[in-house]
Structure formats: structure tokens, C-alpha cells
C-alpha positions in Angstrom: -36.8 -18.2 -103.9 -36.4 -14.6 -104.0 -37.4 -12.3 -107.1 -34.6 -9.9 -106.8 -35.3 -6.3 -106.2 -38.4 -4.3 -107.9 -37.8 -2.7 -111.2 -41.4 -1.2 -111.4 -42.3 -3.5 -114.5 -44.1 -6.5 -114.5 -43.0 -9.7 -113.5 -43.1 -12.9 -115.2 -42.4 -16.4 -113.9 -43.6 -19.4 -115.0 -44.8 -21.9 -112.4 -45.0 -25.4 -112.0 -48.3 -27.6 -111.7 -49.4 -27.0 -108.5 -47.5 -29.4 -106.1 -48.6 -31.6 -103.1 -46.9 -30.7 -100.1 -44.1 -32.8 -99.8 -42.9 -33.8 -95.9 -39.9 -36.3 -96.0 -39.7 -39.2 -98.2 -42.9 -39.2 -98.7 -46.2 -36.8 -100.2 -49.3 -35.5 -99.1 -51.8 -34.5 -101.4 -54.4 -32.2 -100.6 -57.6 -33.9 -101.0 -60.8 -31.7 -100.0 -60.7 -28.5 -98.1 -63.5 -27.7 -95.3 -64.3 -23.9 -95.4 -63.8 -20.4 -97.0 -62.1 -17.7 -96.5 -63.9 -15.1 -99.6 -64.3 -12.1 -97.7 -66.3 -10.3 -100.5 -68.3 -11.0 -104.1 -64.1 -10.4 -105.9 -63.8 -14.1 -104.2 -66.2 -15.9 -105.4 -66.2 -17.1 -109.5 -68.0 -19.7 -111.8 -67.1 -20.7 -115.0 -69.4 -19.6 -117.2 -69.6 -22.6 -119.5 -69.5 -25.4 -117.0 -70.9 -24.0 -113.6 -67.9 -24.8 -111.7 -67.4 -22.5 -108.6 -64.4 -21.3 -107.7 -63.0 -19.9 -104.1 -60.3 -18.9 -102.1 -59.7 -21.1 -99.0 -55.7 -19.4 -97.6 -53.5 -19.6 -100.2 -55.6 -22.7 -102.2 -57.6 -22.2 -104.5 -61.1 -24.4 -104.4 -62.5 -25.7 -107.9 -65.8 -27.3 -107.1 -68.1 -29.2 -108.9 -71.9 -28.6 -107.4 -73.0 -31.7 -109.5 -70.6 -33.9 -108.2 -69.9 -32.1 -105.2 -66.0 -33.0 -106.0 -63.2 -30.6 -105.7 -60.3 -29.9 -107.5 -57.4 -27.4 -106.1 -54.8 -25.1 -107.3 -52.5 -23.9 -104.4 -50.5 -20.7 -104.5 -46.6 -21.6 -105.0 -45.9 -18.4 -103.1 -47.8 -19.1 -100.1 -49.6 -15.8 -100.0 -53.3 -16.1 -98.8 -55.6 -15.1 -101.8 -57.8 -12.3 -101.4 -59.5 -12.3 -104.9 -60.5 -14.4 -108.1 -62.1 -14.6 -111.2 -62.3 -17.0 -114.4 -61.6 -16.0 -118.0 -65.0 -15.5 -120.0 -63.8 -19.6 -121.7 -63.6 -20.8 -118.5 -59.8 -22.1 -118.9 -58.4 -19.7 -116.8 -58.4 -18.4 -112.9 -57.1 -15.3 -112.6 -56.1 -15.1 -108.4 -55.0 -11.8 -106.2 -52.7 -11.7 -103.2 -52.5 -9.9 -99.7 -49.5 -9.0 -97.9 -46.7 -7.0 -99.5 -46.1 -7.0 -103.3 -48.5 -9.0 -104.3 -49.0 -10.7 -107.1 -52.2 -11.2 -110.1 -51.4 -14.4 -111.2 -53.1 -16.3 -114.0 -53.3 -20.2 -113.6 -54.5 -22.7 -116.4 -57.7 -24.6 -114.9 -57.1 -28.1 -116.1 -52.9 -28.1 -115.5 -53.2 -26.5 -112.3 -50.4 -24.8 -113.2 -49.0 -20.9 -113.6 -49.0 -19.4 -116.6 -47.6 -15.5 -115.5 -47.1 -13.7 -112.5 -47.6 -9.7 -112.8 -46.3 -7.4 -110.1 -47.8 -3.9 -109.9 -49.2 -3.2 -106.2 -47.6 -3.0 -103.0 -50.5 -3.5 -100.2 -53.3 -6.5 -101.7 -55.4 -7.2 -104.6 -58.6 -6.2 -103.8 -60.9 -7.4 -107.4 -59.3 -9.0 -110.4 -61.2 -9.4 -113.8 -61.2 -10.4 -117.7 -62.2 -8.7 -120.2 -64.7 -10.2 -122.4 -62.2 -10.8 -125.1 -59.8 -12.3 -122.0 -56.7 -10.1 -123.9 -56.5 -7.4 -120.8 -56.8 -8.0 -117.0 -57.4 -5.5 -114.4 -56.5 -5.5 -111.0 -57.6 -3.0 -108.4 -55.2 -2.6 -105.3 -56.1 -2.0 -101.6 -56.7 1.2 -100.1 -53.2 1.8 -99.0 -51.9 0.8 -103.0 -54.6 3.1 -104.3 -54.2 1.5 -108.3 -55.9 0.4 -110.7 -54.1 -1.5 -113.3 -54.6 -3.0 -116.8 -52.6 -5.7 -118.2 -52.1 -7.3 -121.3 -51.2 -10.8 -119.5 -50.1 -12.7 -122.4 -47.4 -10.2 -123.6 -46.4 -9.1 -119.6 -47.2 -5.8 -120.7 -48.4 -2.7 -117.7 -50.5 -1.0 -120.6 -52.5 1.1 -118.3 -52.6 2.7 -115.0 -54.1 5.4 -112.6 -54.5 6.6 -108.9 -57.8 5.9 -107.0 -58.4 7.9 -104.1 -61.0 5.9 -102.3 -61.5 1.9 -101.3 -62.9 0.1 -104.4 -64.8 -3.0 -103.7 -65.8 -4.8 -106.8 -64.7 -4.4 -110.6 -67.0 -5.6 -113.8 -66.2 -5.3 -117.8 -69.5 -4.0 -119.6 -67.4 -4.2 -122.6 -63.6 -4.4 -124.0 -63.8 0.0 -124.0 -64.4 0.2 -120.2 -64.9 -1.4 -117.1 -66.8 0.1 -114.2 -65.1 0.1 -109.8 -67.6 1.0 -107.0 -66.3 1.3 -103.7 -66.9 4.3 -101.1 -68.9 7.2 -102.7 -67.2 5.7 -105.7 -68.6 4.7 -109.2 -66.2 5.3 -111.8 -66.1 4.2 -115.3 -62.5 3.6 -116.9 -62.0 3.7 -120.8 -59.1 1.7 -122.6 -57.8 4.5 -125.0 -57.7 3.3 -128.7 -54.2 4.7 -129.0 -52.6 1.5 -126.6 -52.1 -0.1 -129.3 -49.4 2.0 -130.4 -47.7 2.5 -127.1 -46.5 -1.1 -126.8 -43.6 -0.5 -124.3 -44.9 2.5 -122.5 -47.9 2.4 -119.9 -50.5 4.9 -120.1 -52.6 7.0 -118.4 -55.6 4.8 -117.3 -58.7 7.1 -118.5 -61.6 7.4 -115.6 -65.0 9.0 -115.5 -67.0 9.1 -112.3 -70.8 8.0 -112.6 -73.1 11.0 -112.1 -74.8 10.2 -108.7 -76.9 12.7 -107.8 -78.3 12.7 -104.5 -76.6 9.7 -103.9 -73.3 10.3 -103.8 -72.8 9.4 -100.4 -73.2 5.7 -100.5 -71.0 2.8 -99.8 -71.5 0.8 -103.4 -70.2 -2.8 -102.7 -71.3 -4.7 -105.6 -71.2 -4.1 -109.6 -72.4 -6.2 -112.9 -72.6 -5.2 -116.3 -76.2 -5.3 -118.1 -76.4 -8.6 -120.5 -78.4 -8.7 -123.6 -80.7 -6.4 -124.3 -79.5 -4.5 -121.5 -75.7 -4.6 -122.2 -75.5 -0.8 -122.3 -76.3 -0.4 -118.9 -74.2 -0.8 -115.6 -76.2 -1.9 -112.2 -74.4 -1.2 -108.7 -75.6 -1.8 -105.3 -74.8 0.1 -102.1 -74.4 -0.9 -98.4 -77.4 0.8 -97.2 -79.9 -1.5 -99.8 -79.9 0.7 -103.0 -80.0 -1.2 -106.5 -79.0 1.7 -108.9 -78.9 1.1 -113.0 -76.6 3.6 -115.1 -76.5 3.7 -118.8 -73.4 4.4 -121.1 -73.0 7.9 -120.5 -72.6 7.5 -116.9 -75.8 9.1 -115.8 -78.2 7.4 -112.9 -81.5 6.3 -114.6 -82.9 4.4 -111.8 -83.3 3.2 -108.3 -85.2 1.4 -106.3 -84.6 0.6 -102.2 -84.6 -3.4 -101.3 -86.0 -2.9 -98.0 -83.3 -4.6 -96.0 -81.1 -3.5 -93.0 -78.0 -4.3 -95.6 -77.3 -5.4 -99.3 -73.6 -6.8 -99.7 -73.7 -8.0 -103.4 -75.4 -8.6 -106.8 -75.5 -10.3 -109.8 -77.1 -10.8 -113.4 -78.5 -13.1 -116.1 -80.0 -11.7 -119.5 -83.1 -11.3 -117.6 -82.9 -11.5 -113.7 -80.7 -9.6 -111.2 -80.6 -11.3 -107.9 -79.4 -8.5 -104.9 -77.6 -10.4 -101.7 -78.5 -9.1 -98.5 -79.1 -9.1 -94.9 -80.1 -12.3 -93.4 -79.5 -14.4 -95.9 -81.8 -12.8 -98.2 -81.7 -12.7 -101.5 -83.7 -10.9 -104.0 -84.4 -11.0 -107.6 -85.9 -8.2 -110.4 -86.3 -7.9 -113.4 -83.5 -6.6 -115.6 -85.5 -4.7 -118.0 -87.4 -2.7 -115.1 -86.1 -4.0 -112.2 -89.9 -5.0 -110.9 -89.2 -7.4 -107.8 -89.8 -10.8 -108.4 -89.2 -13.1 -105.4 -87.2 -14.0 -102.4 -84.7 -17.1 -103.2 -85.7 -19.2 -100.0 -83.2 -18.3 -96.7 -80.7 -20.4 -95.3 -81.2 -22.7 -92.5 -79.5 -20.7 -89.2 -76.5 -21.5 -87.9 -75.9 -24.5 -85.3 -79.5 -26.1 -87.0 -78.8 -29.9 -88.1 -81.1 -29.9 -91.1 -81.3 -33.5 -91.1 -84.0 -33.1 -88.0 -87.2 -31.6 -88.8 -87.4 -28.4 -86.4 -90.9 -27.2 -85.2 -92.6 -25.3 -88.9 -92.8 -22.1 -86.6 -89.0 -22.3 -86.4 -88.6 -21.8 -90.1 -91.0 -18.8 -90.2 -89.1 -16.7 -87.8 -87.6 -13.4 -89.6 -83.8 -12.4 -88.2 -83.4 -15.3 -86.9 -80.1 -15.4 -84.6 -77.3 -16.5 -86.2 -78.6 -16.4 -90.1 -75.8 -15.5 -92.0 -75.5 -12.5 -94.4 -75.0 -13.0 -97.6 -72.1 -11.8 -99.0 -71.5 -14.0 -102.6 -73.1 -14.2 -105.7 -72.2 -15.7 -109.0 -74.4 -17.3 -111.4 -72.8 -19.1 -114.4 -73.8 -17.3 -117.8 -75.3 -20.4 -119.6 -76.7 -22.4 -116.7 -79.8 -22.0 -114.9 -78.3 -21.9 -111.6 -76.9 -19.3 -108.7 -74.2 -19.8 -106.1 -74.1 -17.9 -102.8 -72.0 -17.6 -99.9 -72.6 -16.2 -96.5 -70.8 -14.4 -94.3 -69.9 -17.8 -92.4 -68.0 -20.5 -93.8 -70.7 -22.1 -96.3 -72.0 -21.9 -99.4 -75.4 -22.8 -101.2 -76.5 -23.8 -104.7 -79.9 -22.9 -105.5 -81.3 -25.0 -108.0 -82.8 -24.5 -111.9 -86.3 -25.1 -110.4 -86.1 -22.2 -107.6 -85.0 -19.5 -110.4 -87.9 -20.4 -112.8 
């Protein structure tokens, strides 16, 4: 069914619960998918109450339980492959991306499976979708061709803010409901939700946006971005492409950084205490938040093609690069829950267990 021609304001329509596909008289329901397609960290979310992971497999979205190792699915009524998630800071709702032209950030209720609004304000892909940590705005960042950034007040339909990037953006993360924080190509840049919003209720905004102060390393690829937690909720940490874990505090400046020592760092993410670095190889690292002193390696992967059910020869398992280990390319780790999910650069995904992160 067609939506008409664009009037430049956002677009609501409710949906129904997400339907099996239906081929004659009869129906076929989707029972377990086999794969991912997450590209980047903007596809891969966990609830932060209950550890469920969530992922983008085409245009499904896959809810799985680690514990149970059962899924759960919510597939996209418009048929548009999904290019990036995230779950509301309760855990109730999915908030999902599109590619291909005018996309849609559509928000979907966890346990109905079903639609709850359908905003329309890029033209090219979604690249990162996130809450804020009251869940009242959403913001969207569009591909490189799109070049927006948009915040949305979902539950009135509301375009509130807005603004031009001029670079690829990567990843998105709330520190807190006054800004948010994009990386992307020799990009850091901190947005701030003006207090006067609330008085514009019809009219979108200019989106206000500070770049980070980088120094000597302005020339980086930054791929990944998380907001400090507890005692360290006034700082922002971003990783680069080249294997540079860089901390920034609320006035934008670059206190810190330290090099991973690996060919390539893809992703991060962080607990009150820990921040665990994705890279190369499937490695993945973990500091300190407080000083960022390296802790530990999680333990690798087993390579590609390897049937872990037969013991390979122990000098097997001590070979570094081995052909074929993935890169890691996902991280999430549920707020509450002594746990970390990561996915690689080929179609699997691991969860490391309470005991490894101790």
C-alpha cells in the first residue's frame, strides 16, 4: 500500500502484529532464522533488563534468548531490509532503521510484535537509531548521501530537531537527555537538545552540534561510541579504526588515549566499571573505566570451518591470526547482567559468560 506523496513531516501509521507469511489457504510462520545480516555495532541491541539480544536478519528482526537459546521475531511489514536497531532503556521497545529509499525509524512494541509509529525523515538509509535515557526523544542518523541527523519526539510524531552532517557517521550514544554524541570519519560531534523545544511544539529546530576537540587526532576513522556509566557518566569514550580508545569529558575536550595494539578496532562497549574494545581477529579487550588500565583478552573464537565438537591438536588453538578468524564487529552488554554479546564479521554470534568477565 502506497503512502501518498511526501509532505516533509513525519509519518505515522499504525501497524499490525507482525504477520506470518501467508501462501494460499494456508500460513507459514517463521520459526527460527539461521544467520545475520548487522553490518555494524547500530545492529546489534540487548535489553538492558532481561539480556535479550536483538538483530537484524533482512527485513526480520531476531529476538533471542541466550538462556534458552529460543527466538522470537518481529518482521518488517514494509519489506525493507533493516540496517539498524536499538531497545528503549525499559526494554519494551525496538526501535529498527531502513535501507533503500525513504526509509523509515519505526518503533515496534517487544511483546505484541507489533508497530506502534512509523517516522519518515531521510531519503538514502538509517544508518544508527537510539533512545534517550528517558525513551521521550529518538534520533536517527541517515547515510552519507541523506547527510541528517534527526530527533524525534515518537510518541507525539513530532520532527523537533534537525541538522546537516557533512561526513559518514557510524554510531550514535545518549550520555544524557541534553546531548548525544555521532563519531564517524574525522568526526566526533556532540549535539545538545535546546531547552527552548519545548515551546516550539509544531516547528522543528535547529539541531545544536559541537565537534569534540581532537587534537592530533583528528584524522581518524571513529567507528564506535558509548557514554561513561556511574561514576564516569560525564565522560564520552570513542574508538577509531586504526585501534585508538579515546575518553572525552563534558566539555568536549580529549583527556585520554591509549593504543590497543591491534591491526583494527571495529567497536566498544561499557559497564559501570569495564570497557571491552572489539577488534581484529576476534579479539576483544577489556580496561578499566576509571583509568582505562588493560585488564584481559575475552578468550577468541574458534576459526571458521573448525567443528568444535572434535578436539583439534592444543597447538591449533595457540596460533595468532589464524586464517579465517573473524573480526569482531558487535558488542552489547546488558546494563544489569553480568554478561557480553558479540558478533563477528561472519554470520555468528557469541555469548561470553558471567564467569569469563569476573
Amino acid at each position: 500500500s502506497g503512502t501518498g506523496k511526501s509532505s516533509g513531516r513525519p509519518h505515522t501509521r499504525e501497524g499490525p502484529r507482525s504477520p506470518g507469511l501467508c501462501l494460499g489457504r494456508g500460513e507459514v510462520t517463521l520459526e527460527k532464522v539461521l544467520g545475520i545480516t548487522a553490518q555494524t555495532s547500530s545492529s546489534l541491541a540487548c535489553d538492558p533488563t532481561t539480556g535479550l539480544l536483538a538483530y537484524p536478519a533482512g527485513c526480520v528482526v531476531v529476538i533471542l534468548n541466550p538462556r534458552e537459546n529460543t527466538q522470537r521475531h518481529i518482521l518488517n511489514t514494509s519489506r525493507k531490509t533493516l540496517s539498524a536497531l536499538a531497545f528503549s532503556p525499559d526494554g519494551k521497545l525496538i526501535v529498527t532503521g531502513e535501507n533503500g529509499h525513504r526509509p523509515a525509524v519505526r518503533v515496534w512494541h517487544v511483546e505484541e510484535r507489533a508497530q506502534v509509529v512509523a517516522l519518515h525523515g531521510h531519503k538514502h538509509g538509517v544508518a544508527c537509531v537510539a533512545f534517550s535515557p528517558s525513551a521521550k526523544y529518538l534520533v536517527s542518523v541517515g547515510y552519507p548521501h541523506d547527510m541528517v541527523v534527526n530527533v524525534w519526539d515518537w510518541k507525539k510524531d513530532s520532527l523537533v530537531a534537525s541538522n546537516k552532517v557533512s561526513c559518514k557517521v557510524t554510531a550514535v550514544s545518549f550520555s544524557k537527555d541534553s546531548y548525544f554524541v555521532t563519531v564517524g570519519h574525522r568526526h566526533v560531534k556532540f549535539w545538545f537538545l535546546d531547552s527552548s523545544r519545548e515551546l516550539k511544539i509544531n516547528e522543528t529546530v535547529p539541531l545544536v552540534g559541537r565537534s569534540g576537540l581532537l587534537g592530533e587526532l583528528h584524522d581518524n576513522v571513529f567507528c564506535g561510541v558509548a557514554g561513561g556509566r556511574g561514576r564516569m557518566l560525564g565522560s564520552t569514550f570513542c574508538i577509531s579504526s586504526s585501534g585508538l580508545l579515546c575518553q572525552f569529558n563534558e566539555k568536549r575536550v580529549l583527556e585520554k588515549w591509549i593504543i590497543l595494539k591491534v591491526p583494527l578496532a571495529n567497536c566498544l562497549c561499557l559497564s559501570e566499571e569495564l570497557i571491552f574494545c572489539g577488534c581484529a581477529n576476534g579479539t576483544v579487550r577489556i580496561f578499566q573505566a576509571r583509568d582505562m588500565c588493560y585488564l584481559s583478552d575475552l578468550p577468541k573464537p574458534h576459526p571458521l570451518g573448525v567443528d568444535v565438537t572434535q578436539a583439534p591438536p592444543p597447538r591449533y588453538c595457540t596460533v595468532e591470526g589464524v586464517a579465517g578468524t573473524p573480526l569482531s564487529t558487535l558488542l552489547n552488554r546488558p546494563a544489569q547482567l553480568p554478561s557480553l554479546n558479540c558478533g563477528f564479521s561472519a554470520p555468528m554470534a557469541f555469548i561470553a559468560q558471567p564467569a569469563s568477565l569476573s
